[in-house]
C-alpha angles and dihedrals in degrees: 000000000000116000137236124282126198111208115199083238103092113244123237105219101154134065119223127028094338097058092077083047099099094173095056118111099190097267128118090218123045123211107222108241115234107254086055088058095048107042122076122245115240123241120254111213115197121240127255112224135180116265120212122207109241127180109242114224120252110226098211111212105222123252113260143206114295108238117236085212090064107038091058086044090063092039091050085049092049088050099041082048086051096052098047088045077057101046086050086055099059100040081064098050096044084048091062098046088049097058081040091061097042093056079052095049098051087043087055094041094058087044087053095056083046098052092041094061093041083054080041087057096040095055111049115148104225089050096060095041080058089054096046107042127200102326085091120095133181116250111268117226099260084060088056105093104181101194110205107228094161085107118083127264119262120175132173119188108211120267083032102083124117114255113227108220131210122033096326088064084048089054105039079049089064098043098048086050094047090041086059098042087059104042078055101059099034 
């Protein structure tokens, strides 16, 4: 039999991604030779290049359909910003005419004080019993009328009365029909 011989050409033994593999030895795992453990790997350094400034492309969305949602919510918030502009406004303006009305109140109050002691000065009794002479008289006692308010007040405005049900509304019906019959003939 003739024996092996190994040619320094690599040998495809294999079919698929492994055929184009010269260094496999049909192993899933390879033992590293000993030359490969002992040696130092050399360092790759990467290479500089020269780098060239290129625009980058811009991808532009389209422009789209305007939504109606959002054109009447800009135009609720312009119009809510509007009204509270407004309403600032006027503050303002009812502030000044408060402080307005206050200089004038202060200026009426002091005429007040001023008016009241010239009336003070116009009507003094003595003065006018003077002008009148002796045809005034004091009230007599039969001309005195003293009204008692110390009850409380009770009004009823008419329509608005209660009602009384059953056979006593019956009867306060009568006797406000019969009450009325006879102020009216009397």
């Amino acid at each position: 039999m003739a024996s092996r011989h190994r040619s320094s050409r690599p040998s495809y033994n294999t079919y698929g991604s492994v055929a184009y593999a010269p260094a496999y030895d049909g192993s899933a795992i390879r033992a590293p030779g000993r030359e490969e453990t002992l040696q130092p790997q050399p360092r790759v350094r990467p290479r500089e290049r020269e780098r060239t400034l290129t625009r980058t492309r811009v991808q532009v969305r389209e422009a789209g359909e305007v939504s109606p949602f959002a054109v009447i919510g800009f135009l609720a918030v312009g119009i809510f910003a509007a009204l509270l502009l407004w309403s600032y406004s006027q503050y303002i303006v009812t502030s000044d005419q408060l402080v307005t009305m206050r200089s004038e109140l202060s200026q009426l109050q002091e005429e007040n004080v001023l008016l009241s002691a010239q009336y003070e000065k116009v009507f003094d009794m003595e003065r006018i019993q003077a002008a009148v002479g002796d045809t005034m008289v004091r009230p007599t006692s039969d001309q005195i009328v003293y009204l008692d308010l110390s009850e409380p007040d009770n009004v009823v405005l008419r329509g608005q009365e209660e009602t009384a049900q059953g056979p006593m509304g019956l009867l306060k019906g009568l006797e406000d029909i019969f009450g009325d019959l006879f102020a009216y003939f009397r």
